[in-house]
C-alpha positions as CSV (number, residue, x, y, z in Angstrom):
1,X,0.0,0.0,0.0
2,X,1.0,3.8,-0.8
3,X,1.4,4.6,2.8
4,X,2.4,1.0,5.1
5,X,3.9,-1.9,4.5
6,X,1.5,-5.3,5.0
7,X,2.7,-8.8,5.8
8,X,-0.3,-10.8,3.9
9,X,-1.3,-13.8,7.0
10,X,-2.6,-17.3,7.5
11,X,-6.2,-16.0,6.7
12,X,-5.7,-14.0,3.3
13,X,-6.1,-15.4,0.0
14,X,-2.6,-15.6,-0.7
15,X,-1.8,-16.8,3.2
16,X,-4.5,-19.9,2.7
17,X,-2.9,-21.1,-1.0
18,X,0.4,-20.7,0.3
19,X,-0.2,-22.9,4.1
20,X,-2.3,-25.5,2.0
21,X,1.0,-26.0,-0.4
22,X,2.5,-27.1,2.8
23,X,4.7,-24.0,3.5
24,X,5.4,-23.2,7.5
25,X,5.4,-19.6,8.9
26,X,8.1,-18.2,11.2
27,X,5.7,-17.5,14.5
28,X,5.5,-13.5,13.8
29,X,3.9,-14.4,10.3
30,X,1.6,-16.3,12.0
31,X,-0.4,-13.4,13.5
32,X,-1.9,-15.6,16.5
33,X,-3.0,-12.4,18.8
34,X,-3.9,-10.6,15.9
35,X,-8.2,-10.3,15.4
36,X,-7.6,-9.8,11.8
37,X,-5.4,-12.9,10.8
38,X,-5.8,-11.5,6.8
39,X,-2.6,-9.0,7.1
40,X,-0.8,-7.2,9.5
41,X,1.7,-4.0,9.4
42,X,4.9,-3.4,9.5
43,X,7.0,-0.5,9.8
44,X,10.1,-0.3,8.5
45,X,12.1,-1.0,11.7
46,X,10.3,-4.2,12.4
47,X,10.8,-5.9,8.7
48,X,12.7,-8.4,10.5
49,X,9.1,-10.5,11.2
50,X,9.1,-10.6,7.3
51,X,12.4,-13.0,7.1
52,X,12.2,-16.6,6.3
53,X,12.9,-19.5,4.2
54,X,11.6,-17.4,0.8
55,X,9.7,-14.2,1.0
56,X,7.4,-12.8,-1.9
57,X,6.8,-9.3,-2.0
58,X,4.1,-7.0,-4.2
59,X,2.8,-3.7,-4.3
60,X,-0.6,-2.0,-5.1
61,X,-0.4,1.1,-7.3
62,X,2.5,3.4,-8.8
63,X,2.7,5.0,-5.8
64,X,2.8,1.9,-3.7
65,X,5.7,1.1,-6.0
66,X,7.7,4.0,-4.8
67,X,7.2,3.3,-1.7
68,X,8.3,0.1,-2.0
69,X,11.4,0.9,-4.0
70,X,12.3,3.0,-1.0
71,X,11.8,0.2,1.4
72,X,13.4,-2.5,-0.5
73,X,16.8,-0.2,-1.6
74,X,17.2,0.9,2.4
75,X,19.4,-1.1,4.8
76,X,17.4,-2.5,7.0
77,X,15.6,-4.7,3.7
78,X,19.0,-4.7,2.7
79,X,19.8,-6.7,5.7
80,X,17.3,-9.1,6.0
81,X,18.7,-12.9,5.5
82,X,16.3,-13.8,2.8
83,X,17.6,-11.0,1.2
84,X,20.9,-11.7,1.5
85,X,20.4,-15.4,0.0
86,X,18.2,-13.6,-3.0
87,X,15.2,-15.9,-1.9
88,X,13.1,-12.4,-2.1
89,X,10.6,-12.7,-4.9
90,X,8.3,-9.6,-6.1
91,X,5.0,-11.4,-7.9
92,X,1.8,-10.0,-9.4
93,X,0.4,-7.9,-6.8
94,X,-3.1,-8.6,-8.7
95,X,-3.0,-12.1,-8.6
96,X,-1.8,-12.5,-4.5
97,X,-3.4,-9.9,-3.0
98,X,-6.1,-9.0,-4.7
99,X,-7.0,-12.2,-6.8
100,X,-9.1,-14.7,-6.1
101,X,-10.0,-18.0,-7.0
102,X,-8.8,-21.3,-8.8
103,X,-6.7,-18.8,-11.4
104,X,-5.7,-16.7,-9.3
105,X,-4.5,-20.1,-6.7
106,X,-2.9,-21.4,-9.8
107,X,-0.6,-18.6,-10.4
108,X,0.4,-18.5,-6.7
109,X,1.4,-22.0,-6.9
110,X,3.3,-21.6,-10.2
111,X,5.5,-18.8,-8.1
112,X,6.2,-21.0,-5.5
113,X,7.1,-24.0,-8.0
114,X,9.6,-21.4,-9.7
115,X,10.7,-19.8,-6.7
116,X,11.0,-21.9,-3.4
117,X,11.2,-25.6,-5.2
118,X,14.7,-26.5,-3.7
C-alpha cells in the first residue's frame, strides 16, 4: 500500500494457497493475537518479522511502487537474511493480494514451484 507496509497472514487469500501448499510460517507471520489474521503492518524497523525460508513481495499502485522501491533499496531490507540469500521474490500484486479463485490459486502456486522448489 501507498502509505504502510503489510505482511499478507494465514487468513488472506494468498496466506490460505500458500499454508495448504505445505509452507510453514516463522511464529510473527503467523499473527496468533492478531483479530484480523488477513494481514498485518509493518514499519520499517520491524521488517525483521518478514524474514524466512523465501519471502514474496508486491505492491498496489505506482505510488505503492515507490514506496516500495524505498523500502526494498534501504538497509534495514538490505539486511534481512532472505535477502541476502536472494530468496526475495516480487509477484503480481493482482493475482496474491487482490486475486481470487482457482486462477488466481494457480498462479500462486506456479511462483512457489519457480521460486521456493529446492
Amino acid at each position: 500500500m501507498p502509505t504502510q507496509i503489510r505482511m499478507y497472514g494465514p487468513e488472506s487469500f494468498s496466506g490460505i494457497v500458500v499454508g495448504d501448499a505445505g509452507f510453514g510460517r516463522p511464529e510473527p507471520q503467523r499473527l496468533a493475537d492478531a483479530q484480523d489474521r488477513r494481514f498485518g503492518e509493518l514499519s520499517q524497523e520491524n521488517l525483521s518479522q518478514a524474514d524466512g525460508d523465501v519471502l514474496f513481495y508486491s505492491a498496489y499502485g505506482d505510488q505503492a511502487a515507490q514506496s516500495q522501491a524505498t523500502v526494498t533499496g534501504g538497509p534495514l531490507w538490505k539486511n534481512l537474511p532472505v535477502v541476502k540469500d536472494g530468496k526475495a521474490h516480487g509477484v503480481d500484486d493482482e493475482t496474491w493480494m487482490l486475486g481470487i479463485g482457482v486462477t488466481a490459486a494457480g498462479k500462486i502456486l506456479d511462483d512457489l514451484e519457480k521460486f521456493a522448489t529446492p
